[in-house]
N, CA, C and O atoms as a MOPAC input file, in Angstrom:
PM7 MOZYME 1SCF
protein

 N     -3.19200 1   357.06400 1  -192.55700 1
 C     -3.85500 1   357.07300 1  -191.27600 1
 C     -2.83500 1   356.98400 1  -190.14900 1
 O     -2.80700 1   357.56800 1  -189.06500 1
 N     -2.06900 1   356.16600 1  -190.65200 1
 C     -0.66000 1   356.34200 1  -188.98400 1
 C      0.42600 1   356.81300 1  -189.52600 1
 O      1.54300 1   356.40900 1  -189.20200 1
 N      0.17200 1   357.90000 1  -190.58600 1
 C      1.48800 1   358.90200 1  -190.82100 1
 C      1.50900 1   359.86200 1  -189.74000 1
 O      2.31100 1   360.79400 1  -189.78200 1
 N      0.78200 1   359.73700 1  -188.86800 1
 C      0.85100 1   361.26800 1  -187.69500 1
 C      1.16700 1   359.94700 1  -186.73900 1
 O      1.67900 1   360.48900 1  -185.76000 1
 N      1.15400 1   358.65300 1  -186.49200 1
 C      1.45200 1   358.25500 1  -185.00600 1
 C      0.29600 1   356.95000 1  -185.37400 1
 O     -0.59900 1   356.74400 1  -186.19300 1
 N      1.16600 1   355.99500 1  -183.80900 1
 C      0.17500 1   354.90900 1  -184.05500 1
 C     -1.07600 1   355.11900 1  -183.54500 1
 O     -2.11800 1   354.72000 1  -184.06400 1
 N     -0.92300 1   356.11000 1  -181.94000 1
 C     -2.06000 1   356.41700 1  -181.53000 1
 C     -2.95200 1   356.99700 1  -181.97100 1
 O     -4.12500 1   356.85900 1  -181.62600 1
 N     -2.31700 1   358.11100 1  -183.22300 1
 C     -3.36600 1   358.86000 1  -183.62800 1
 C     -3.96400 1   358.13000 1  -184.68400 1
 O     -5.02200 1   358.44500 1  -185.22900 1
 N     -3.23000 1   357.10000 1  -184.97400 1
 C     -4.23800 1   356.07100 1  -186.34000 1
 C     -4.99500 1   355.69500 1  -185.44000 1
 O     -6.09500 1   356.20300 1  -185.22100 1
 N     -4.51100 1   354.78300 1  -184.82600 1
 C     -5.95300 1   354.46300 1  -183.95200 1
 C     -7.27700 1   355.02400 1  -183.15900 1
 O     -8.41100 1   354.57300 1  -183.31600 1
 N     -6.96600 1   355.93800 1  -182.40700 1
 C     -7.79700 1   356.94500 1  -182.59700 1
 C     -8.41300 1   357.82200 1  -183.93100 1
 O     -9.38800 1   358.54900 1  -183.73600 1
 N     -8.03200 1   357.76200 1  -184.78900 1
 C     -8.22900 1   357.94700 1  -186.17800 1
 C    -10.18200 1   356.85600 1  -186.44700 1
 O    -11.36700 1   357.08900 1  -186.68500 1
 N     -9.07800 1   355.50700 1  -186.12900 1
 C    -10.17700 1   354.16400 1  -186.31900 1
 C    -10.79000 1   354.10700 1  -185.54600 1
 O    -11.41500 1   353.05000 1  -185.62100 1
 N    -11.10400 1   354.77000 1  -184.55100 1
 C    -12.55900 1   354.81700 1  -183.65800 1
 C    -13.09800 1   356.17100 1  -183.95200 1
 O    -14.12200 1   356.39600 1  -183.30800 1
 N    -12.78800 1   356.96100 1  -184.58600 1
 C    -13.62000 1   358.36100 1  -184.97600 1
 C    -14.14900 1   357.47700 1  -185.76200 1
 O    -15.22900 1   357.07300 1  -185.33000 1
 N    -13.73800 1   356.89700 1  -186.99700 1
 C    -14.52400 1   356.24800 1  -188.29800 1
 C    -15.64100 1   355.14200 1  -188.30900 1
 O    -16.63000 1   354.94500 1  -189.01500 1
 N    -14.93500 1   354.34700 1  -186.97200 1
 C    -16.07600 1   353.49900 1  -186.20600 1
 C    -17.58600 1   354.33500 1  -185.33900 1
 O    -18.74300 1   353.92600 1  -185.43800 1
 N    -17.12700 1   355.56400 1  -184.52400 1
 C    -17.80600 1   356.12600 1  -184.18100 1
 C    -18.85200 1   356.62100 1  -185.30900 1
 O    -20.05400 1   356.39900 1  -185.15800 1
 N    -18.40600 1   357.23200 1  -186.33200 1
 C    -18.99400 1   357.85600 1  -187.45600 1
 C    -20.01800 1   356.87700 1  -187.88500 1
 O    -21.18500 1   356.98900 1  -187.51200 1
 N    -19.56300 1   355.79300 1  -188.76000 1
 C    -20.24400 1   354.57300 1  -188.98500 1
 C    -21.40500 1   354.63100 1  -188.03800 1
 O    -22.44000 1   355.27300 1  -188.21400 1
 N    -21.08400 1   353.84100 1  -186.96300 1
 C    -22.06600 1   353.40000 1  -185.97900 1
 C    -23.33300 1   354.12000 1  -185.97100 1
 O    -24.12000 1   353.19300 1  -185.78200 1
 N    -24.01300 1   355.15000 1  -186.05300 1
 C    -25.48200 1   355.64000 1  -185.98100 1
 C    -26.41900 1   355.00800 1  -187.37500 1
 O    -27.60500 1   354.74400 1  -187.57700 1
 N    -25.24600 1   354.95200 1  -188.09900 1
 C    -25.88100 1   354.46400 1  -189.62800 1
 C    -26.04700 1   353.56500 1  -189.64900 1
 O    -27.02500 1   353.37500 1  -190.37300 1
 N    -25.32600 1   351.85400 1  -188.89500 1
 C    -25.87000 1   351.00600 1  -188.91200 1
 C    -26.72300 1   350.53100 1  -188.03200 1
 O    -27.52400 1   349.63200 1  -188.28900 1
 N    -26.58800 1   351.22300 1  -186.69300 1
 C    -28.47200 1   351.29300 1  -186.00700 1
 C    -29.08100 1   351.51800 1  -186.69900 1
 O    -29.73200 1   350.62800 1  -187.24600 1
 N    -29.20700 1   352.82100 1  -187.05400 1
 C    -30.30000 1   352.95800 1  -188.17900 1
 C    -30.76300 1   351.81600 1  -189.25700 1
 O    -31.78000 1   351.15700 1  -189.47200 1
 N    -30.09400 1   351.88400 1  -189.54200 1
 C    -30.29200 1   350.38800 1  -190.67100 1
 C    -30.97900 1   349.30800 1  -189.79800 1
 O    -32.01600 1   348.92700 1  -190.34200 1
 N    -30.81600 1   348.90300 1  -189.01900 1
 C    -31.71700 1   348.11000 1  -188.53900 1
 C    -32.77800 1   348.15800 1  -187.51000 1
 O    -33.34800 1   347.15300 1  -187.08300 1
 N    -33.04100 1   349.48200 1  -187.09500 1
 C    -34.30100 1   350.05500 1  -186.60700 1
 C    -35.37600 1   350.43100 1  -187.42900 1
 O    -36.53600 1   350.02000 1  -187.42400 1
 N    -34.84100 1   351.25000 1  -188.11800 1
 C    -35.60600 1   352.05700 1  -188.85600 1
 C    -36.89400 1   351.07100 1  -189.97700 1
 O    -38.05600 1   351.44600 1  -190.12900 1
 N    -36.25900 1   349.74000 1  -190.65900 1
 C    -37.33600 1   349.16300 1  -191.19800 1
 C    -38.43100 1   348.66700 1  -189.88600 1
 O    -39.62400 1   348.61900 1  -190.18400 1
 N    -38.21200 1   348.47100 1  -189.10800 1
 C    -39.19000 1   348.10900 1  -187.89700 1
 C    -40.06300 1   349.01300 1  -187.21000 1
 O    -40.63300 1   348.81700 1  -186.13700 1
 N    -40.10700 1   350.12000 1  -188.01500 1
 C    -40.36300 1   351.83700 1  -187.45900 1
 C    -41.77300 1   351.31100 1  -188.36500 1
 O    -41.69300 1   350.62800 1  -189.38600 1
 N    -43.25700 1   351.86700 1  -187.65200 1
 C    -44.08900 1   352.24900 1  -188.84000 1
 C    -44.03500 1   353.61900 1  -189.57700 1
 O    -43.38900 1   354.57800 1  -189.15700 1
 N    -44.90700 1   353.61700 1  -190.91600 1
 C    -44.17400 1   354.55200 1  -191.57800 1
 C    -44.51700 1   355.97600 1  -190.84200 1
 O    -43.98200 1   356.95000 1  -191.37200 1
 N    -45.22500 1   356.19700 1  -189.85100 1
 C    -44.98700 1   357.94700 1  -189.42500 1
 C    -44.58000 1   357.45800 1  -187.97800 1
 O    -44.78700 1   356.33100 1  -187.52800 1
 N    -43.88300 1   358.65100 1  -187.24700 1
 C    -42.91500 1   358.25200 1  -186.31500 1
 C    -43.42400 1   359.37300 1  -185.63000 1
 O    -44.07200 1   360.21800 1  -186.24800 1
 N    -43.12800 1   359.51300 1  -184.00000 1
 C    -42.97100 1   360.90200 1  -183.53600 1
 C    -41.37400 1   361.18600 1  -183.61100 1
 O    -40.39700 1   360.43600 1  -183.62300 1
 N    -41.54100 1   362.66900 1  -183.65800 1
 C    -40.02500 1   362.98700 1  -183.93500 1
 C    -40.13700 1   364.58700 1  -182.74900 1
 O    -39.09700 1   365.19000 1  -182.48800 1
 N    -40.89200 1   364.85100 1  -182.42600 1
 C    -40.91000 1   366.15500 1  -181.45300 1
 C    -41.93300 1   365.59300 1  -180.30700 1
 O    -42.82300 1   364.78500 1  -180.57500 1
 N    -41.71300 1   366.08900 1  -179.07000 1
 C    -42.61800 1   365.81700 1  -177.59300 1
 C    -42.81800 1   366.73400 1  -176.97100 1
 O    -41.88200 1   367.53200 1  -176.99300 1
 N    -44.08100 1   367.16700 1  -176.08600 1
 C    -43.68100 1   368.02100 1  -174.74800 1
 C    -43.49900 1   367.58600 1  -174.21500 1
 O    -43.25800 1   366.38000 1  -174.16100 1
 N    -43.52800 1   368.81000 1  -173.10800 1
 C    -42.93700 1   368.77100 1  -171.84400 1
 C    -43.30700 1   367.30200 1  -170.96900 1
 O    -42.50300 1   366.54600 1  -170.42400 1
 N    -44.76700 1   367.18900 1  -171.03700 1
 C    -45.08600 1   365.75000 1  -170.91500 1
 C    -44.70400 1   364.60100 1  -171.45000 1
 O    -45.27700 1   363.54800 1  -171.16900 1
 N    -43.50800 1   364.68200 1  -172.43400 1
 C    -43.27400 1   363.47700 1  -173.06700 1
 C    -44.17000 1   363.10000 1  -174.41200 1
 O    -43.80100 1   362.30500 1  -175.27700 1
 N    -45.68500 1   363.98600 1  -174.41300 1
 C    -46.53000 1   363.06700 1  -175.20200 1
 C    -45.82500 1   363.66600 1  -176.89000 1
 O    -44.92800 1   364.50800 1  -176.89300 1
 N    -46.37100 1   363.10700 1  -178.16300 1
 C    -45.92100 1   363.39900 1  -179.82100 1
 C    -46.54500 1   364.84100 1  -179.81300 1
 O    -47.43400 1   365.01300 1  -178.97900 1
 N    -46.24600 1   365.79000 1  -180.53300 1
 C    -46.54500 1   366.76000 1  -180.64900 1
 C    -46.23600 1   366.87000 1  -182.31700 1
 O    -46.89600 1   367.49700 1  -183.14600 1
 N    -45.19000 1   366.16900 1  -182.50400 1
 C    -45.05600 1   366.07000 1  -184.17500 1
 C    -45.02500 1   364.46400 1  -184.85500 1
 O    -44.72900 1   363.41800 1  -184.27800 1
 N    -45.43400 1   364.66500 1  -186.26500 1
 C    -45.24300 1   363.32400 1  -186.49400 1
 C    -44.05500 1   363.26300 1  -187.85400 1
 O    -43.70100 1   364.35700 1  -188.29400 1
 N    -43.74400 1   362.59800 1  -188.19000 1
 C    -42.97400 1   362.37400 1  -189.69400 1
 C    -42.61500 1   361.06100 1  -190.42500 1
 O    -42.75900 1   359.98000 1  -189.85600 1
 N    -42.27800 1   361.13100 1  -191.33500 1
 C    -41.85900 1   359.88900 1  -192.06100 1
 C    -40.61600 1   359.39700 1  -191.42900 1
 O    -39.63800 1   360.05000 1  -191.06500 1
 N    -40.90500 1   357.71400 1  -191.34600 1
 C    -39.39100 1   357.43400 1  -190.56900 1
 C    -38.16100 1   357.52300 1  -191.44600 1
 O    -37.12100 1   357.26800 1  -190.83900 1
 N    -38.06400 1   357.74300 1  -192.38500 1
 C    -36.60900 1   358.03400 1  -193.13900 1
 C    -36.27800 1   359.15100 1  -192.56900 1
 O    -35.05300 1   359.26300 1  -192.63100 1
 N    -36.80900 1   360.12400 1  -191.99000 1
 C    -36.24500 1   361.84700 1  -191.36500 1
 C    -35.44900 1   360.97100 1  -190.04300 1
 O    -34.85900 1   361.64600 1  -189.20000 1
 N    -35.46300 1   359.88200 1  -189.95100 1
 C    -34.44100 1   359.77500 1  -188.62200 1
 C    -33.19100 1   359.46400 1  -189.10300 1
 O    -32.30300 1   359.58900 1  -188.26000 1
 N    -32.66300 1   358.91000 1  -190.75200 1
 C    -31.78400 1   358.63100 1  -191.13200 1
 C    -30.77400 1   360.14000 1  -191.03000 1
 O    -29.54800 1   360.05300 1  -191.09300 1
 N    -31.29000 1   361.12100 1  -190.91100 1
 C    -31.00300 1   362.70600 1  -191.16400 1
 C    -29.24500 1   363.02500 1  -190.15900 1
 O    -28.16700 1   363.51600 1  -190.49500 1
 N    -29.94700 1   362.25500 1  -188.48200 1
 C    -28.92300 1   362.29300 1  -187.54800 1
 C    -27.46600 1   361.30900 1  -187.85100 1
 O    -26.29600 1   361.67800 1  -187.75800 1
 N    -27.90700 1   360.18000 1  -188.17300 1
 C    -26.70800 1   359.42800 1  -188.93100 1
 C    -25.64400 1   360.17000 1  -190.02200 1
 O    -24.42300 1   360.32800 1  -190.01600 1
 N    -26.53500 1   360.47900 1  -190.79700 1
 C    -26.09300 1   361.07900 1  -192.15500 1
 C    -25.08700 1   362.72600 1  -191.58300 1
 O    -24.04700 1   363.28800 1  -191.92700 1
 N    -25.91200 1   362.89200 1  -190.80900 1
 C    -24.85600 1   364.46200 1  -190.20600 1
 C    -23.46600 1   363.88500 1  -189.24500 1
 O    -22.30000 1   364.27000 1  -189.17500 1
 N    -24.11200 1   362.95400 1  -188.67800 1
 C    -22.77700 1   362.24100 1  -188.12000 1
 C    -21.96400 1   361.66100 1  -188.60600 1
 O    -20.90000 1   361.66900 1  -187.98600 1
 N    -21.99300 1   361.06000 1  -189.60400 1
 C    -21.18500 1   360.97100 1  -190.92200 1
 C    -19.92300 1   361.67900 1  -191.65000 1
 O    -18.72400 1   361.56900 1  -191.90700 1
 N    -21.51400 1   362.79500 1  -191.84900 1
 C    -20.21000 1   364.01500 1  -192.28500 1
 C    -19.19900 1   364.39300 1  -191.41900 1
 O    -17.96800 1   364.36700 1  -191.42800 1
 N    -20.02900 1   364.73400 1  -190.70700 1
 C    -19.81800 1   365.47600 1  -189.04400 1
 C    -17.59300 1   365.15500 1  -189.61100 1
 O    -16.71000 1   365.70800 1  -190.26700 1
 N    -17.83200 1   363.82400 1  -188.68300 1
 C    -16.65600 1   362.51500 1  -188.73100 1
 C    -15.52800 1   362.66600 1  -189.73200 1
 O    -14.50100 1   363.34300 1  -189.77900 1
 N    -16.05400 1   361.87100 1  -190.43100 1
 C    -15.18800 1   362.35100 1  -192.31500 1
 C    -14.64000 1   364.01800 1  -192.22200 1
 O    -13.46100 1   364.32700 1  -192.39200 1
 N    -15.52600 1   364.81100 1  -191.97900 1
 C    -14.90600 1   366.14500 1  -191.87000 1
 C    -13.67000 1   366.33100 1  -191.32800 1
 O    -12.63400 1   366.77300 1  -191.82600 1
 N    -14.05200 1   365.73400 1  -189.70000 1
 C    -12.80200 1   366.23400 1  -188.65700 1
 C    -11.87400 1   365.59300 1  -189.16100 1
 O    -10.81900 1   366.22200 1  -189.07000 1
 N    -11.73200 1   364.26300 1  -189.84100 1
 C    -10.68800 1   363.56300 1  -190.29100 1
 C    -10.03100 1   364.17900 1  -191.34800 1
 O     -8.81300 1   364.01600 1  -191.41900 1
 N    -10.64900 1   364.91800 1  -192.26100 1
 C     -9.91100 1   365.71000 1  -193.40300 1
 C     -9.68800 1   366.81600 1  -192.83300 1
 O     -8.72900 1   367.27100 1  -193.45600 1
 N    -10.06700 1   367.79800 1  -191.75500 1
 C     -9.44800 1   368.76400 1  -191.14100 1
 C     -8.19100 1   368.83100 1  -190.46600 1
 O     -7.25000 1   369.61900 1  -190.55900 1
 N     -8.41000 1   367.75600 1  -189.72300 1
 C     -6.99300 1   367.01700 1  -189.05300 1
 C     -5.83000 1   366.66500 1  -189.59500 1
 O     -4.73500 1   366.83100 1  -189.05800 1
 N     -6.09400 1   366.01000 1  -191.02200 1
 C     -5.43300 1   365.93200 1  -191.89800 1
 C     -4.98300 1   367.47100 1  -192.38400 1
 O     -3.79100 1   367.76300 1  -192.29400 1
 N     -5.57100 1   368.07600 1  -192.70000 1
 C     -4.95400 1   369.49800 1  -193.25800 1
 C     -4.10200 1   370.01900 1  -192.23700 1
 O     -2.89000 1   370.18200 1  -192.37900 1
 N     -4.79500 1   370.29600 1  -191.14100 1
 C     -4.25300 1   371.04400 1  -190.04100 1
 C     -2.83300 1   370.43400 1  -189.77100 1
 O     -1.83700 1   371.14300 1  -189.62900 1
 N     -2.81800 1   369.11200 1  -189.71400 1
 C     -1.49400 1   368.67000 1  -189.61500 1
 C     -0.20000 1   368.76600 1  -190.95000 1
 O      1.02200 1   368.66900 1  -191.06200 1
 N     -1.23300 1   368.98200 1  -191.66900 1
 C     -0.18000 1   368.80200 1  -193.11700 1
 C      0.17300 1   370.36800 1  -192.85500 1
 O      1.40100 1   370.29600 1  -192.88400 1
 N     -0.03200 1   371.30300 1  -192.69300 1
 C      0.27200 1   372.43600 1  -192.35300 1
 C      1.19000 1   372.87500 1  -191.20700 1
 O      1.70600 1   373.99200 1  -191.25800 1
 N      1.35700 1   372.27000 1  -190.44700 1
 C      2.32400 1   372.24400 1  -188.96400 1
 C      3.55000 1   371.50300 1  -189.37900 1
 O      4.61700 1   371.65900 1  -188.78500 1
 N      3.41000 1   370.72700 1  -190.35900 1
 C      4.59600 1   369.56700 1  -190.71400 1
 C      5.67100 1   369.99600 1  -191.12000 1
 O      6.49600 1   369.15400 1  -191.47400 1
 N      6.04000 1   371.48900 1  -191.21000 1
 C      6.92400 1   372.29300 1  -191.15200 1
 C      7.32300 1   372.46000 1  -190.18300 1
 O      8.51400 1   372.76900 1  -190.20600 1
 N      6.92200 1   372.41200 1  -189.32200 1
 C      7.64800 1   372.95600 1  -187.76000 1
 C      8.16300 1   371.82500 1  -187.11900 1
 O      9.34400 1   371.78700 1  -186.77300 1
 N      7.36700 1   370.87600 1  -186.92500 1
 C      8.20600 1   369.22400 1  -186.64000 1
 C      7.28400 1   368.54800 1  -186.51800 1
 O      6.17900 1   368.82100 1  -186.98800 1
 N      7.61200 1   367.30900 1  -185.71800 1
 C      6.86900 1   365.86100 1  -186.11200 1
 C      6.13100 1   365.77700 1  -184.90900 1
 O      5.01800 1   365.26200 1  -185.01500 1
 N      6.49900 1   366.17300 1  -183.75400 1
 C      5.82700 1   366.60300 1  -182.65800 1
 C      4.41600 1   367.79200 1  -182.18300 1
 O      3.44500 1   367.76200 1  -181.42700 1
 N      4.91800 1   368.57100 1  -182.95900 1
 C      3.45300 1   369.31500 1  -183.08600 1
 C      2.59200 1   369.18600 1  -184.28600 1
 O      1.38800 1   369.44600 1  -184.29300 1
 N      3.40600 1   368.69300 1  -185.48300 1
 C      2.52100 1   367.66000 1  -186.01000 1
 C      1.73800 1   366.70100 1  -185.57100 1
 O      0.54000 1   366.87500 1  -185.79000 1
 N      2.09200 1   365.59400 1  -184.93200 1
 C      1.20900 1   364.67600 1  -184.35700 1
 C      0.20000 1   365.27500 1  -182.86600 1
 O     -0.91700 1   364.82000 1  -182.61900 1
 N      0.74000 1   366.11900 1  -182.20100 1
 C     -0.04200 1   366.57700 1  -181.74800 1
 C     -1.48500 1   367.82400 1  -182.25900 1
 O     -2.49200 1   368.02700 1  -181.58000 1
 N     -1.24400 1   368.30800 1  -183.24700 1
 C     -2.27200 1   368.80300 1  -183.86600 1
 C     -3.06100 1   368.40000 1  -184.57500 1
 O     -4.08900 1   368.99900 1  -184.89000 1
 N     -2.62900 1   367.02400 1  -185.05500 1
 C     -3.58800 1   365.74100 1  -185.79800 1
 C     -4.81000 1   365.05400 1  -184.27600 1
 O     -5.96500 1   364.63700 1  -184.36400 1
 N     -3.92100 1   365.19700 1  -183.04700 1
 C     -4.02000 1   364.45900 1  -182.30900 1
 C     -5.45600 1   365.42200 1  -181.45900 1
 O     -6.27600 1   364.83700 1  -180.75000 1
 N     -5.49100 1   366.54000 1  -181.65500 1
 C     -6.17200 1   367.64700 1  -180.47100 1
 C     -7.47000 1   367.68100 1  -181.60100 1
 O     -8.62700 1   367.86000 1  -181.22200 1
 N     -7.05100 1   367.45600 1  -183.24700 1
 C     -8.32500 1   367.70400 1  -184.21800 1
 C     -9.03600 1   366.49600 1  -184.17300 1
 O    -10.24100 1   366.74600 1  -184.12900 1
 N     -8.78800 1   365.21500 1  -184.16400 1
 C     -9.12200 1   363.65200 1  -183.71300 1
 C     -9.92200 1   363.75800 1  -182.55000 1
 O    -11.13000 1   363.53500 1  -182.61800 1
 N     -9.33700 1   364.09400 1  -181.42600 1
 C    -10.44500 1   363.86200 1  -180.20300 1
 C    -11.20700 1   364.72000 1  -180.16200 1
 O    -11.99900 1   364.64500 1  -179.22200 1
 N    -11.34400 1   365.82500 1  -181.03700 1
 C    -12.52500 1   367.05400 1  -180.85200 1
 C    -13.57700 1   365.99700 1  -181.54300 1
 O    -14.72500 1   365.78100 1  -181.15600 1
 N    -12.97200 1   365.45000 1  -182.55400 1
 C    -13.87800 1   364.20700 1  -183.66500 1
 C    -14.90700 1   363.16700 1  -182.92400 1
 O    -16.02000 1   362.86000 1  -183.35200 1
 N    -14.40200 1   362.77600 1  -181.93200 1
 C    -14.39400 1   361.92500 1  -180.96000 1
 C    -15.19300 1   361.80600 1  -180.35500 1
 O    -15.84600 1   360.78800 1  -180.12400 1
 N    -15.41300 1   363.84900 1  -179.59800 1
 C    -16.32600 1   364.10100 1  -178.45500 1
 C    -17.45100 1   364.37000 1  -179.47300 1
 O    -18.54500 1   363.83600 1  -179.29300 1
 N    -17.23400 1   365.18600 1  -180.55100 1
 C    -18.32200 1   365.40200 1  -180.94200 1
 C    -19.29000 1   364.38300 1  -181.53500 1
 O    -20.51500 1   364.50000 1  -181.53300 1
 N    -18.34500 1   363.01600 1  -182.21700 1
 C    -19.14000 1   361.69700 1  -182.75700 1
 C    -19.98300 1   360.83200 1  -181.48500 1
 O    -21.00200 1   360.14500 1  -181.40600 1
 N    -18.95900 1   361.28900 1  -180.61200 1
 C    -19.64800 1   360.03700 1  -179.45400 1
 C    -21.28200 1   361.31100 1  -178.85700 1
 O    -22.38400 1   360.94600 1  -178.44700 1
 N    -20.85100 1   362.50300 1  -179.02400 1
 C    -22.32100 1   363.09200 1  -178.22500 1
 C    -23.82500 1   362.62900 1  -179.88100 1
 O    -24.99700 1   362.26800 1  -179.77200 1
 N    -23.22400 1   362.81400 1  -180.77400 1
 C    -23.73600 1   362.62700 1  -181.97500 1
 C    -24.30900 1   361.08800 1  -181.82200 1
 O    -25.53200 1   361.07600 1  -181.68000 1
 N    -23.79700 1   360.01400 1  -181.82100 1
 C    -24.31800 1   358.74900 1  -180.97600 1
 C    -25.61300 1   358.73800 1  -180.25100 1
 O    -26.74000 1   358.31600 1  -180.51000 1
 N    -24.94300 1   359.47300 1  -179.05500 1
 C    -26.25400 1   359.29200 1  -178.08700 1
 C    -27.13200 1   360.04600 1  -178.39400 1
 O    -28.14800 1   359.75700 1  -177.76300 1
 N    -27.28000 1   360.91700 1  -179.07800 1
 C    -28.81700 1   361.65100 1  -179.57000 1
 C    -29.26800 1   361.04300 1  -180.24700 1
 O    -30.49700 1   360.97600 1  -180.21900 1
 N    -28.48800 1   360.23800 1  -181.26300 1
 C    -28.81900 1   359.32800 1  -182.44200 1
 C    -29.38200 1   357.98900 1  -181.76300 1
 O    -30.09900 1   357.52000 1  -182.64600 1
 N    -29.43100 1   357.21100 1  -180.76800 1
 C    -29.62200 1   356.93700 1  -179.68800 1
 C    -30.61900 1   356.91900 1  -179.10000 1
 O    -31.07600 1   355.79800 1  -178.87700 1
 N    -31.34500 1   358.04500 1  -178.62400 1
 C    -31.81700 1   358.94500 1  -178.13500 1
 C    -33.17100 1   359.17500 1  -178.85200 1
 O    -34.22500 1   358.96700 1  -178.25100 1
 N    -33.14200 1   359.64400 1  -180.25700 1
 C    -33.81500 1   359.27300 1  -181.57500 1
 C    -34.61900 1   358.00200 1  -181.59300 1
 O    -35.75500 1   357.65500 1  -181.27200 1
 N    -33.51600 1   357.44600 1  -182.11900 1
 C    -34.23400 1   356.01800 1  -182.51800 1
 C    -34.91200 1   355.06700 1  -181.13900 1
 O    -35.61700 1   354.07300 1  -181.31100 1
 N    -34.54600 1   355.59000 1  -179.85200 1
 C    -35.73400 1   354.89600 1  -178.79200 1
 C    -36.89900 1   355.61000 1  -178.45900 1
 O    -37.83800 1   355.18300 1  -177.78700 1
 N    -36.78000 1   356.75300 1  -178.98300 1
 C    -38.45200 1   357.74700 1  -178.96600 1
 C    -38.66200 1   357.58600 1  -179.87500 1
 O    -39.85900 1   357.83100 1  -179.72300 1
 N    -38.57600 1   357.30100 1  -181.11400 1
 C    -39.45600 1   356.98500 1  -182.27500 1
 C    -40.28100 1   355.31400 1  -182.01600 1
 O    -41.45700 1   354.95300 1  -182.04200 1
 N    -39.21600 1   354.73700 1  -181.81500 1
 C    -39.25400 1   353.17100 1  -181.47900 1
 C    -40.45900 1   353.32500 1  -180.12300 1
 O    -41.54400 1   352.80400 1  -180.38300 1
 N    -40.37200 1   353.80800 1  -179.11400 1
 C    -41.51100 1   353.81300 1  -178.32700 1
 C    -42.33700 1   354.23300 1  -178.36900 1
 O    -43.30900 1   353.86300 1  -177.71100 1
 N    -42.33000 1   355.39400 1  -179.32100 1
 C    -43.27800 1   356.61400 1  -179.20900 1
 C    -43.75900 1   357.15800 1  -178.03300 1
 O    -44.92000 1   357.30100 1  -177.65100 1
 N    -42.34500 1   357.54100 1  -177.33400 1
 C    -42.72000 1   358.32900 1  -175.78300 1
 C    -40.83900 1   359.29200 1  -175.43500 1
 O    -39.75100 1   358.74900 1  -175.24500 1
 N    -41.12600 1   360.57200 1  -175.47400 1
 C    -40.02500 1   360.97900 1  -175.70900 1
 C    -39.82500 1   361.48500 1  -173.65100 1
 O    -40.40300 1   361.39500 1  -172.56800 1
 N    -38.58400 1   362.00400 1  -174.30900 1
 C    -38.27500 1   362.64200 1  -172.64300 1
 C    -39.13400 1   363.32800 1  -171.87700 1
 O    -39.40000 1   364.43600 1  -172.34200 1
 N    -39.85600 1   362.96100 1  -170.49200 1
 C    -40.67800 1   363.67200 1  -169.74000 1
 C    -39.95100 1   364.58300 1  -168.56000 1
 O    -38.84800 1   364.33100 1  -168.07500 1
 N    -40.70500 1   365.56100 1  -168.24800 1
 C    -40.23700 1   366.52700 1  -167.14900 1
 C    -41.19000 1   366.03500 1  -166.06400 1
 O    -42.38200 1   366.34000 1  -166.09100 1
 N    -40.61400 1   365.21000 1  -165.03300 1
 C    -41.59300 1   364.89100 1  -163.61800 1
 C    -41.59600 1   366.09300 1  -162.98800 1
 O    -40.65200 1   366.63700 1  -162.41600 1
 N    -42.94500 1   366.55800 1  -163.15200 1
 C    -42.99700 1   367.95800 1  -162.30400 1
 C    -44.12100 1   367.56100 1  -160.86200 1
 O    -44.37100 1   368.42200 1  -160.01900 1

C-alpha cells in the first residue's frame, strides 16, 4: 500500500474507508427498514415502486467493488509505468486513487441518498 508513496498509501486508506462506509450504514439501517421499502418516486416525491429492503444493500455492494477495483487498477497501472521511474510511477498510482475517491465519495451520497428515502418513505420532490 505505500510502495507508490506515503501519500498515496494514505489516500489508498481513505478509498478503502470510503468503500467500506455505505456497507456499514447499511448494516445498521437496513434492519430498521420494514420489509417493503420505496425504492423509485415521482416527480412529486410520492413511491411509485416498492421492494424488498435487502435491494438497498445492492448500492453498497457496487461501491465496494466499485473501490477494490480502482485499487487493483492502480496497482496495475502503476506496476506497468515502474519502468520508466518512480515518479510517474507514483504519480499514476496517484491520478488512478483519486479517480477512486471521486467516484467512492459520489457513490456515498447516493448510498445516502437511498437509505433516507427508504427510511422516510418520501423521495426527492420537484417544487413546481
Amino acid at each position: 500500500m505505500f510502495r507508490f508513496g506515503r501519500t498515496n498509501g494514505y489516500l489508498t486508506i481513505v478509498l478503502i474507508l470510503l468503500a467500506v462506509l455505505p456497507l456499514i450504514e447499511a448494516f445498521f439501517v437496513i434492519p430498521q427498514l420494514p420489509d417493503s421499502v420505496a425504492m423509485a418516486f415521482g416527480a412529486g416525491g410520492e413511491p411509485t415502486r416498492y421492494a424488498s429492503r435487502y435491494e438497498l444493500f445492492l448500492a453498497p455492494g457496487i461501491c465496494l467493488l466499485l473501490g477494490v477495483g480502482m485499487i487493483l487498477t492502480a496497482r496495475r497501472q502503476a506496476g506497468v509505468s515502474i519502468r520508466d521511474s518512480r515518479v510517474a510511477t507514483e504519480l499514476t498510482y496517484r491520478r488512478s486513487i483519486r479517480s477512486g475517491l471521486v467516484m467512492t465519495g459520489l457513490l456515498n451520497v447516493c448510498n445516502i441518498y437511498l437509505l433516507a428515502a427508504a427510511f422516510f418513505e418520501r423521495g426527492f420532490s420537484l417544487a413546481l
